[in-house]
C-alpha positions in Angstrom: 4.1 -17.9 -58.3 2.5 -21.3 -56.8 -1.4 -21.8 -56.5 -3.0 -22.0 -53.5 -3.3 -25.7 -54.1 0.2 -25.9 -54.7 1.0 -24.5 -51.6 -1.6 -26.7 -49.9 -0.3 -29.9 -50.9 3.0 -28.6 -50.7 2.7 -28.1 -46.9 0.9 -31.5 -46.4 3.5 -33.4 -48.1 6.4 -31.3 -46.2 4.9 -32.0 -42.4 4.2 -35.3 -43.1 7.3 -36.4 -44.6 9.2 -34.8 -42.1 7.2 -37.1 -39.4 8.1 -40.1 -41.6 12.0 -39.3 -41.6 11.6 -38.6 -37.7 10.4 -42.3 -37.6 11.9 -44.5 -40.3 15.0 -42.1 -40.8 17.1 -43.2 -38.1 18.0 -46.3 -38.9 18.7 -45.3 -42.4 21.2 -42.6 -42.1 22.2 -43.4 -38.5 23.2 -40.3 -36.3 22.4 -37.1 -38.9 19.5 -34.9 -38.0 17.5 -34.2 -41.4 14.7 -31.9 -41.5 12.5 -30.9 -44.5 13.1 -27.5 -45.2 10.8 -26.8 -48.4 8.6 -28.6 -50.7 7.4 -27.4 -54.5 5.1 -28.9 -56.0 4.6 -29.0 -60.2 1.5 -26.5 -61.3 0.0 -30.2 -62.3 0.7 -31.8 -58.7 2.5 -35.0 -59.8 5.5 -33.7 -59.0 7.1 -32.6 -55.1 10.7 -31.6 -55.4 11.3 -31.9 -51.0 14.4 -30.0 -49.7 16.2 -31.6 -47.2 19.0 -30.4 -44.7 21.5 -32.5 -43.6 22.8 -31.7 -40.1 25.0 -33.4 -37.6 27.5 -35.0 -40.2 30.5 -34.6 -42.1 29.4 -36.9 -44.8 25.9 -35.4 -46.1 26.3 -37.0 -49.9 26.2 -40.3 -48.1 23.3 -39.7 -45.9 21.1 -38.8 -49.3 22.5 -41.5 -51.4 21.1 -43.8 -48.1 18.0 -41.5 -48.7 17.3 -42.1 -51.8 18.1 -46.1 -51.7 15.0 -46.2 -49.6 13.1 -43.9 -51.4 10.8 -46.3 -52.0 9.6 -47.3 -48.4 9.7 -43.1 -47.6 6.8 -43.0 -50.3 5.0 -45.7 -49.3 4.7 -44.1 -45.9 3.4 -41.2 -47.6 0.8 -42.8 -49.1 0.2 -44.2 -46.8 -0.5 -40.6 -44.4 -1.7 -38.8 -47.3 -4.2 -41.2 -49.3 -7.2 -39.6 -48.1 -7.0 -35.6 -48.6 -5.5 -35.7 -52.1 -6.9 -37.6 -55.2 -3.4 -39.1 -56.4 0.2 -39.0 -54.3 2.7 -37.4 -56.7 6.3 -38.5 -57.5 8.8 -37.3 -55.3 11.9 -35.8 -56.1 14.8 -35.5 -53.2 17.3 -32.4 -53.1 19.9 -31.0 -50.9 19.2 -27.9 -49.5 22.4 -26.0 -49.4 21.0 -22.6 -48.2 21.9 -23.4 -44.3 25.6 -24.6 -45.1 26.2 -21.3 -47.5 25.0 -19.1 -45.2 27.2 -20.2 -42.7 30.3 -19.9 -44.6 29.2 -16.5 -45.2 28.6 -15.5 -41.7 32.0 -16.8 -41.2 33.4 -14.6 -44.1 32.2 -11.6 -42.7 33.2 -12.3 -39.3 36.9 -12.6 -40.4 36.6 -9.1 -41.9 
């Protein structure tokens, strides 16, 4: 179960680095639509595992390989939105959130039954 503060900064780093991928994003991965679906956070805060999902393409390893080559400039932007309300800016660590893609497939399972 995450803290409170957990949650907090969990939530702050989620909204903010969706606004970042909304404005520097595009000319990254081009034409996908990527949204932030979840961010946890360590119990000691240097750590924010974000979840991202990938829509809008048929190639979604490329469009987080192209993620994380800029992964660099995506967290200086989040230092630079975030300096002031927390005392450090933790590491971030990108995933792909697969939760959206399987539960198509199995919507699409059951609706061949």
């Amino acid at each position: 179960m995450d803290s409170k503060r957990q949650l907090q900064i969990g939530e702050l780093i989620k909204r903010n680095f969706s606004l970042i991928l909304m404005k520097e994003g595009m000319y990254m991965y081009g034409g996908a639509m990527v949204s932030v679906t979840n961010v946890k956070m360590s119990p000691d805060l240097r750590l924010a595992k974000i979840y991202l999902s990938i829509f809008n393409t048929e190639d979604k390893e490329s469009v987080m390989t192209e993620i994380q080559h800029h992964i660099s400039l995506l967290k200086q932007q989040l230092v630079a939105n975030i300096r002031k309300q927390v005392r450090f800016v933790p590491d971030i660590a990108i995933f792909n959130d697969e939760l959206l893609d399987e539960m198509d497939r199995v919507d699409r399972l059951l609706g061949e039954l």
